[in-house]
Residue frames relative to the residue before (quaternion, step in Angstrom):
aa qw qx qy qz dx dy dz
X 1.0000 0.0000 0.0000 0.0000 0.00 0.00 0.00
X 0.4302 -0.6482 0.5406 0.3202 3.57 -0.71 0.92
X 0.5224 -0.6612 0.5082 0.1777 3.28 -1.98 0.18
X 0.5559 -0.6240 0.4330 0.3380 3.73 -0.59 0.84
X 0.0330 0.7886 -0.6090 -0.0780 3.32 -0.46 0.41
X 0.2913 -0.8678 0.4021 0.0199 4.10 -0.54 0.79
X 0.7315 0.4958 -0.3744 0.2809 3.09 1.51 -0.45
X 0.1114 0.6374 -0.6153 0.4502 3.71 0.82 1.53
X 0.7508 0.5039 -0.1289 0.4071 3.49 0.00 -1.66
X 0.6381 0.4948 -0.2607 0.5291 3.65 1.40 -1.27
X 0.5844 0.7553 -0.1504 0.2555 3.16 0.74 -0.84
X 0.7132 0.2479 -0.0268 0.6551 2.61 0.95 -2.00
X 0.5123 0.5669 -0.4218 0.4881 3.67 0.55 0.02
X 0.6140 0.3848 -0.3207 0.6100 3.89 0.76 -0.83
X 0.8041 0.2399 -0.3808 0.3883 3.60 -0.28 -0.87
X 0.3706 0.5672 -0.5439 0.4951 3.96 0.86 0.13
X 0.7000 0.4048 -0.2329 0.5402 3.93 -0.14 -1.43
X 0.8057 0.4727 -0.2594 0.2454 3.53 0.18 -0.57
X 0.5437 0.6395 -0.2682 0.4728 3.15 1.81 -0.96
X 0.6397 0.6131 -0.2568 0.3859 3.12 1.57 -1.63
X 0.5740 0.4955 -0.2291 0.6103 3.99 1.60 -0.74
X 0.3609 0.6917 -0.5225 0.3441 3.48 0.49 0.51
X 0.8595 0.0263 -0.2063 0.4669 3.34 -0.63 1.28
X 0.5010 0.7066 -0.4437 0.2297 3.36 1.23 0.88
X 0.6243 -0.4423 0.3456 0.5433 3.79 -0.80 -0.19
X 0.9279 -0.0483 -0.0632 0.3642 3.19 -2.02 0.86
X 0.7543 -0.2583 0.1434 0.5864 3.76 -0.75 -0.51
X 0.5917 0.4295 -0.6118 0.3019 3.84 -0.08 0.28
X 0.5063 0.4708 -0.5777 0.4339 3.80 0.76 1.21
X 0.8922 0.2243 -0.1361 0.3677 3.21 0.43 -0.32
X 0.5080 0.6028 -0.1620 0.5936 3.54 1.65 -0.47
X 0.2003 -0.8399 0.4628 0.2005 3.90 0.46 1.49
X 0.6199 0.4690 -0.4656 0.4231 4.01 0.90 -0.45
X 0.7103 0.4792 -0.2469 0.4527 3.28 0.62 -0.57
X 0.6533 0.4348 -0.2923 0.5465 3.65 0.72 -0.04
X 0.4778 0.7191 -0.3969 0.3115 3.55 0.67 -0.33
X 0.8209 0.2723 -0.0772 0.4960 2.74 0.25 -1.78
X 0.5509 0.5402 -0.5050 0.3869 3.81 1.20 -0.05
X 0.6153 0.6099 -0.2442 0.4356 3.31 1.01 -0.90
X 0.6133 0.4723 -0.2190 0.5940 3.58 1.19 -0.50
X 0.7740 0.1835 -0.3973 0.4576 3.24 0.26 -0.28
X 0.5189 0.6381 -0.3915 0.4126 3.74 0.98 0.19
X 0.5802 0.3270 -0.4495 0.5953 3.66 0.49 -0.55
X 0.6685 0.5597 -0.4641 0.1564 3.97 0.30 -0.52
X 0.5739 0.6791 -0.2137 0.4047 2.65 1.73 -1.35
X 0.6619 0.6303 -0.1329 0.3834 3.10 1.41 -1.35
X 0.4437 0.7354 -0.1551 0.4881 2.70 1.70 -1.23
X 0.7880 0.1942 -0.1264 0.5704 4.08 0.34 -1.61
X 0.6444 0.4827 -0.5230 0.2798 3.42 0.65 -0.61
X 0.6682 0.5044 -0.4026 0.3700 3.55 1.05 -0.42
X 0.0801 0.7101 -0.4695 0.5185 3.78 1.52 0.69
X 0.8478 0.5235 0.0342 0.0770 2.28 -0.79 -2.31
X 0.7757 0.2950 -0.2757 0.4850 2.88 1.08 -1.29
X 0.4937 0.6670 -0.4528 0.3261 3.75 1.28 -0.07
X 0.5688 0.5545 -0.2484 0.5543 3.68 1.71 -1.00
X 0.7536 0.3864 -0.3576 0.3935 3.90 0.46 -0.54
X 0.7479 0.4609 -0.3349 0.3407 3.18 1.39 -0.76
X 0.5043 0.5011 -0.4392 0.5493 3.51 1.24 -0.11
X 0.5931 0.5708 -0.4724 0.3151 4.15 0.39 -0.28
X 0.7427 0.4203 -0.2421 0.4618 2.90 1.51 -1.45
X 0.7633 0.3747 -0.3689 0.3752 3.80 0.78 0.16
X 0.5264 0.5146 -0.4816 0.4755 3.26 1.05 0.60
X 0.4553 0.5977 -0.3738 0.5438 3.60 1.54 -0.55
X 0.8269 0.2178 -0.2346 0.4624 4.01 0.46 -1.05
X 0.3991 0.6760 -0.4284 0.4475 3.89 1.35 0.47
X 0.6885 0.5313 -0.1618 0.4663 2.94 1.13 -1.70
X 0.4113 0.6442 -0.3860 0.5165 3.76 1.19 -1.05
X 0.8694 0.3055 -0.1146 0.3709 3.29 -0.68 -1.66
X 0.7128 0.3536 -0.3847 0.4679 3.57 0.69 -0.19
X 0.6110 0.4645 -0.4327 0.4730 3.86 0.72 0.13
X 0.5660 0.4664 -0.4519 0.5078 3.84 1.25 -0.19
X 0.7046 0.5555 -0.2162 0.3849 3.43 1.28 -0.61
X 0.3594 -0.6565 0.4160 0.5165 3.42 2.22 0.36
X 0.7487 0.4666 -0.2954 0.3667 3.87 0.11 0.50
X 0.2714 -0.8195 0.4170 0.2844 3.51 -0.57 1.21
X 0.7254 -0.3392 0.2768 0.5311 3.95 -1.27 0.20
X 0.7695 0.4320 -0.3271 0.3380 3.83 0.48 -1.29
X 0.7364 0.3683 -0.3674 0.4325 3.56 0.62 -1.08
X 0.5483 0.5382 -0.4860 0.4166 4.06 1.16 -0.06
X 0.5895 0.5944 -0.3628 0.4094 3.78 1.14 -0.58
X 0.5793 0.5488 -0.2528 0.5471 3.32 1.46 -1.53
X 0.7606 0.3968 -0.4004 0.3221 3.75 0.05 -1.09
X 0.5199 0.7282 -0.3379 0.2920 3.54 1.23 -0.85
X 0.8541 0.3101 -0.0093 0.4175 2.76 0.86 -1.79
X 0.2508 0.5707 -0.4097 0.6660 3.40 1.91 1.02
X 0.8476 0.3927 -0.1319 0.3314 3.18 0.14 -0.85
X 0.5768 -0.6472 0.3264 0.3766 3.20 1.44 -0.11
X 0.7887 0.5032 -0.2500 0.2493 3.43 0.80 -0.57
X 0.3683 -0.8219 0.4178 0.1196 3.89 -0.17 1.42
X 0.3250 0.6154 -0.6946 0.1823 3.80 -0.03 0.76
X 0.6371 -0.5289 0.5446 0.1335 2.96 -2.23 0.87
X 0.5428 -0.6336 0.3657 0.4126 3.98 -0.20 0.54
X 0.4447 0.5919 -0.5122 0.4355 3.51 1.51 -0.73
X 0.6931 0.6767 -0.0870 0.2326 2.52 -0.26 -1.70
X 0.6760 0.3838 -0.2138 0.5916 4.05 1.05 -1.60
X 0.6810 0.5107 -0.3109 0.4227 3.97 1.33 -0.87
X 0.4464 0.6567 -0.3732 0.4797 3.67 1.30 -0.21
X 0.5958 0.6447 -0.0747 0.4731 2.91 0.83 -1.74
X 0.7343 0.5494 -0.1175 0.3811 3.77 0.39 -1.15
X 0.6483 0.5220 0.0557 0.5515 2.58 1.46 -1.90
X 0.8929 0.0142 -0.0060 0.4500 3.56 -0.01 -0.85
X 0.8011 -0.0488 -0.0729 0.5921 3.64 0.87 0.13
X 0.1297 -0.8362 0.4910 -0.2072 2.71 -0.18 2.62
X 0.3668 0.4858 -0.5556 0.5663 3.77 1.29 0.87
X 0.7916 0.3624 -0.3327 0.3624 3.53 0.23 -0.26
X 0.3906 0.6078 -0.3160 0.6149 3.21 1.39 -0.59
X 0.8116 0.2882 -0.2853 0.4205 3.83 -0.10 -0.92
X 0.6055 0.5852 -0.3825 0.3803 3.43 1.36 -0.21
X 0.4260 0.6744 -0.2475 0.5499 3.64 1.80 -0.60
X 0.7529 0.3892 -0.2836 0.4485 3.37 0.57 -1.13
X 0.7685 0.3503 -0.2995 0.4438 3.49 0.48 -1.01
X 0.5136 0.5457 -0.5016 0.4322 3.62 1.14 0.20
X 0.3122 0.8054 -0.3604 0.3522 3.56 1.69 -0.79
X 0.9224 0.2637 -0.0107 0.2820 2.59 0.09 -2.44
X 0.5709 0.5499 -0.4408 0.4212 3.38 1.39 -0.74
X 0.6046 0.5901 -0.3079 0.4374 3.96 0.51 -0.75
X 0.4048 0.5436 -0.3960 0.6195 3.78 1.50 -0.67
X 0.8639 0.3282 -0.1878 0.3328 3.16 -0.84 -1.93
X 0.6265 0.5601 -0.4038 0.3617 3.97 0.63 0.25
């Protein structure tokens, strides 16, 4: 019976791992011990930063919600609170747009905010 021989399979299995180390520093492009374990810990990184970026971007629009509703005499929580008294369902994206680029309407949100508060 003949003998298995693998280094096809090795091969393609290194240049797979290796492509993925494309454009890294010193020999973990091109050197397969060394690239491994860079390459592992990248997809991980890659892995939380995509997490991450769902947590920073909501920080940063409740940060620029919050902005616009204190120019609007009104803090972020009781504008969150009056909304949702009031009936009215927007997405924080969406209230920071709003803040940002069309702030008559934005101020109309707020004082709907407040009147729904004060009842």
């Amino acid at each position: 019976m003949a003998r298995v021989k693998r280094g096809v399979n090795t091969h393609k299995r290194h240049k797979k791992l290796l492509s993925q180390a494309k454009g890294f520093y010193l020999s973990k492009h091109n050197v397969f011990r060394a690239a491994r374990p860079a390459v592992m810990r990248s997809l991980a990184t890659a892995y939380i930063g995509r997490k991450n970026r769902k947590r920073d971007f909501r920080r940063l629009w409740i940060a620029r919600i919050n902005a616009g509703a204190r120019a609007n005499g009104i803090t972020y929580s009781n504008l969150m609170h009056g909304l949702k008294l009031s009936n009215i369902d927007i997405n924080r994206k969406m209230l920071s747009e709003l803040a940002i680029y069309d702030a008559p309407a934005f101020a109309t949100l707020c004082t709907t905010a407040k009147n729904a508060i004060a009842k």
